[in-house]
C-alpha positions in Angstrom: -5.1 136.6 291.2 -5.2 136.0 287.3 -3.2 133.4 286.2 -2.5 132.5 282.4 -3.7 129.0 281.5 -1.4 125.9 281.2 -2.1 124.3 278.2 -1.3 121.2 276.9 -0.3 120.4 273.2 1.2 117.3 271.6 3.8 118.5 268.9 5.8 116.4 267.1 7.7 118.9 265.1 8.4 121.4 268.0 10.1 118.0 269.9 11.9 117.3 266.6 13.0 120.9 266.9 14.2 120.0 270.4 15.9 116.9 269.8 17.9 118.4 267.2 18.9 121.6 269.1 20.3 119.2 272.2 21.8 117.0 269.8 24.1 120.1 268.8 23.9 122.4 272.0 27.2 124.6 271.8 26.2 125.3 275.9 25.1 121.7 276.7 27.7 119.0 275.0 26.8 116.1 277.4 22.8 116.4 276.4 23.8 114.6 273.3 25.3 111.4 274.7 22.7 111.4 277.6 20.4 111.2 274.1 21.7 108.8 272.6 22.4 106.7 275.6 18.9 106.9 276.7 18.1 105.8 273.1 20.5 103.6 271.2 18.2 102.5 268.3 18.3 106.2 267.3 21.9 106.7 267.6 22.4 103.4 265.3 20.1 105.2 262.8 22.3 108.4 263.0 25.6 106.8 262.9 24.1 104.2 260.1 27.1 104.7 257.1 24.7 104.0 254.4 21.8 106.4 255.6 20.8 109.3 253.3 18.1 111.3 255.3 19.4 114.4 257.2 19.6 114.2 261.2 15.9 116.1 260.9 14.2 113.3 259.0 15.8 110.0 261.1 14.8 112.2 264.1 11.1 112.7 263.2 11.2 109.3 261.9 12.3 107.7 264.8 10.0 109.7 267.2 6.8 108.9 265.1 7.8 104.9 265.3 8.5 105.5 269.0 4.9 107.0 269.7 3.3 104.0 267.7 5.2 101.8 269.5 4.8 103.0 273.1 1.1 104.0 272.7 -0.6 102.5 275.2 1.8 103.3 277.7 2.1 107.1 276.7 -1.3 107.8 276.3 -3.0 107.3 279.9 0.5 109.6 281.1 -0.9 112.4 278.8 -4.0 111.9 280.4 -2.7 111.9 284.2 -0.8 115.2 282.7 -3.8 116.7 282.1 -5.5 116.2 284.9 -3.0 117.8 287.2 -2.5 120.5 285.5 -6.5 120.9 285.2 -7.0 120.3 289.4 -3.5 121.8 290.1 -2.1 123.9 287.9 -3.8 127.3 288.9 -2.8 127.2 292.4 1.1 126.2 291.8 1.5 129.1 289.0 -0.9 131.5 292.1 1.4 130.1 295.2 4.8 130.6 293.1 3.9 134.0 291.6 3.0 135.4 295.4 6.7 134.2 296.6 8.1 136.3 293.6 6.0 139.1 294.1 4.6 138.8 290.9 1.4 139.4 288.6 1.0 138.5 285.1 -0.6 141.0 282.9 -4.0 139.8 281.7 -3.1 140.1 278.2 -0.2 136.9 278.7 -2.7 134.3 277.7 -0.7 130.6 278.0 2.3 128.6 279.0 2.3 125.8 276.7 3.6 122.4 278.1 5.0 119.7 275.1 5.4 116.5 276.0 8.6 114.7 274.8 10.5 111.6 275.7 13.6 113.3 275.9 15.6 112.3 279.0 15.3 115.8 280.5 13.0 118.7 280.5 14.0 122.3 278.7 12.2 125.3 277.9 12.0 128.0 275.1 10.4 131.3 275.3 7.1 130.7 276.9 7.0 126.7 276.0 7.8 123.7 278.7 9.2 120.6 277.1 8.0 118.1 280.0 10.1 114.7 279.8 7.5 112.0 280.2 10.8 109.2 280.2 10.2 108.7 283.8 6.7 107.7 283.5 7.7 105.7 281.0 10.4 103.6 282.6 9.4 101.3 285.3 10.0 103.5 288.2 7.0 105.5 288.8 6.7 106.2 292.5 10.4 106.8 293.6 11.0 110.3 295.5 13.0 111.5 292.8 10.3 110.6 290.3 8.0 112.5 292.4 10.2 115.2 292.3 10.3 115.4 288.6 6.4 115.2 288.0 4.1 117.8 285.9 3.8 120.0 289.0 7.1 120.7 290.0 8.3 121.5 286.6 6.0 123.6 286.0 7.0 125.5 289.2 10.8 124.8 288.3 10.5 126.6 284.8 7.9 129.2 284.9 10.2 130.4 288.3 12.8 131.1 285.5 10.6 132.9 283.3 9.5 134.9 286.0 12.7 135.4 287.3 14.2 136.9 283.4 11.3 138.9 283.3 11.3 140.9 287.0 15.5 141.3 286.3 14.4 142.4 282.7 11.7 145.1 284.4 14.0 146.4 287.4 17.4 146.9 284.9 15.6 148.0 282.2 17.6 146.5 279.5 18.5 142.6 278.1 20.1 140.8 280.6 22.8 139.8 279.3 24.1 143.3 279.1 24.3 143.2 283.0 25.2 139.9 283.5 27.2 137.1 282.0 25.7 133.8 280.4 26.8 131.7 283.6 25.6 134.4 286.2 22.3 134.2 284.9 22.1 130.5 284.4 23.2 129.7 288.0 21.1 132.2 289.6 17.7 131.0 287.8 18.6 127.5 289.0 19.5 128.1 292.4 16.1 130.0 292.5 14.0 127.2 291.6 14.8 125.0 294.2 14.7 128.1 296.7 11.6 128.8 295.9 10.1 125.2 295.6 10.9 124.1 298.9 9.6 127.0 300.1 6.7 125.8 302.9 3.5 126.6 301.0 4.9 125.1 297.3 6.5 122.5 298.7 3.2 121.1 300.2 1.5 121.7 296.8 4.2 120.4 294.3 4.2 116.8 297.5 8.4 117.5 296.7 10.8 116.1 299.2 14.4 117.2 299.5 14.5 118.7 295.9 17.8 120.0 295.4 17.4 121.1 291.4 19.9 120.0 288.7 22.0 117.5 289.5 25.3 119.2 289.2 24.3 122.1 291.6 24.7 119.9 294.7 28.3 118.9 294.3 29.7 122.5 294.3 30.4 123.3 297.9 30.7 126.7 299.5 33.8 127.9 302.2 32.4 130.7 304.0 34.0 131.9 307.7 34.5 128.4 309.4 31.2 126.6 307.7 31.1 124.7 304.3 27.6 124.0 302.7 26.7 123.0 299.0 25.9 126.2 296.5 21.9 125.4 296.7 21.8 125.5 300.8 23.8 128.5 300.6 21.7 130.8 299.3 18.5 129.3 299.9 19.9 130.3 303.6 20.4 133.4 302.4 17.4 133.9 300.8 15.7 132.8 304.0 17.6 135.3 306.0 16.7 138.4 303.7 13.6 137.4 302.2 11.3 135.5 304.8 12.8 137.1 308.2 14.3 140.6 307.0 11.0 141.1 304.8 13.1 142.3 301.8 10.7 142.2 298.4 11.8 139.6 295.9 13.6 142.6 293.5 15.7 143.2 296.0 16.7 139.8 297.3 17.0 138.8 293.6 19.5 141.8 292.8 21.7 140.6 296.4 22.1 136.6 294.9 22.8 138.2 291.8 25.3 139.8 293.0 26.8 137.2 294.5 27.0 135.1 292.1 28.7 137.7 290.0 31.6 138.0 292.2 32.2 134.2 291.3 31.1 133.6 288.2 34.3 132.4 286.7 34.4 129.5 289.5 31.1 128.6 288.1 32.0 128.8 284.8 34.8 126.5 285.2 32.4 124.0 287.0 29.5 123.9 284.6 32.5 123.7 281.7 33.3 120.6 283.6 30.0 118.8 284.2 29.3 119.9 280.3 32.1 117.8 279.5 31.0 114.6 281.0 28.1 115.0 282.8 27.2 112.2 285.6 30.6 110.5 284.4 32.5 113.2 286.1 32.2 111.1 289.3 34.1 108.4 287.9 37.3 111.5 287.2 39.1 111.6 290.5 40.9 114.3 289.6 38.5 116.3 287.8 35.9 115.4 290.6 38.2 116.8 293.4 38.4 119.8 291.0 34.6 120.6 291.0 33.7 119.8 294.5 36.4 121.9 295.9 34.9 124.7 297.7 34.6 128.4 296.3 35.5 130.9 298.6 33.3 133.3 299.4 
């Protein structure tokens, strides 16, 4: 099977992109004070009343004097980078392309993969922003670290770029003329850790009980007499229709799809929630109760 290469590129001015975009996200309010939390000495230089430079230039600034700093820590993780995706890389793209009955054309050349100390990992277009803030921290070895390596993200973002493309192919028009901005998002996120803990990835990505983004594991589903959380839902369902009915991916994709539809404004008001205060949403009783009451399906 051809596989496009996964290459790795070190760019500061893509990561000040980045940084900038999440610091403003109109979808993603609560990236900003994860940022700045994670970082304090660059939210004293944006808050500084005497400072002249635009939020660009104390970004850039601040991530060059970062690097410097943090070199010899950073540089041996690039390398360790590197080398997975060299020995690995191949195989995850192969394994996760054969559960989504996919190929890539030969002419699709590269996924890029930017490192960035961000405190979480985005993409854009055909580019991976890999959060190396883990590695850099003193936990190295914890399962959730694990979980959060090179390997896994690669398989937990390139799913969702497959994922847009085969929907793109089998409606034959942009997305989000079929389906809403929250549909879309919640269905490329349950998929990833469907597909990840999948037998043959899981074994290759060495994930243990990977549930995806945080706030997907909270939201519980009511169905007949049985409650599960939104991820085990439809990873059961995708089970059921996928690995034992034999259904191609198409069409198991279009059934999720389809379910998630029906409750998309549920899942709307969720995700408005956790956008509003992220991880501190725990600490809301009320607001809490609110998002981990169970949707009705």
């Amino acid at each position: 099977m051809y596989t496009p290469t996964l290459r790795l590129i070190t760019d500061v001015e893509q990561e000040v992109c980045i940084f900038i975009d999440f610091l403003n996200h109109p979808k993603f309010p609560q990236q900003k004070g994860n940022i700045l939390r994670f970082f304090p000495a660059l939210q004293e230089k944006l808050e500084a009343p005497e400072r002249v430079d635009t939020d660009t230039e104390v970004v850039r600034s601040f991530l060059k004097e970062y690097y410097q700093s943090n070199k010899k820590i950073i540089e041996p993780i690039l390398s360790d980078i590197e080398n997975n995706l060299r020995e690995h890389g191949a195989q995850v793209l192969a394994t996760l392309a054969t559960l989504m009955d996919y190929e890539w054309s030969p002419t699709f050349v590269e996924y890029k993969i930017i490192p960035t100390i961000l405190p979480f990992s985005p993409f854009r277009d055909n580019t991976i922003f890999f959060s190396m803030a883990r590695k850099i921290g003193a936990n190295k070895n914890n399962e959730e670290d694990r979980n959060h390596d090179i390997l896994p993200l690669v398989a937990h973002e390139v799913s969702h770029m497959l994922l847009r493309d085969i929907l793109c192919k089998n409606h034959g028009t942009q997305l989000d003329k079929v389906y809403s901005w929250t549909t879309l998002h919640f269905l490329q996120e349950l998929f990833a850790p469907t597909l990840m803990n999948q037998p043959e990835l899981k074994e290759l990505l060495g994930i243990q009980n990977y549930s995806g983004n945080p706030y997907l594991k909270p939201i519980m589903i009511s169905y007949g007499d049985s409650t599960d959380n939104l991820v085990s839902y439809f990873s059961n369902i995708f089970q059921e229709e996928r690995v034992i009915k034999g259904k191609s991916f198409t069409e198991t994709a279009l059934l999720i799809a389809a379910l998630i539809k029906k409750i998309d404004p549920l899942l709307d008001v969720r995700l408005k929630l956790w956008n509003s205060a992220g991880h501190l949403l725990f600490k809301d009783t009320d607001k809490i109760k609110e998002y981990t009451t169970p949707i009705i399906i």
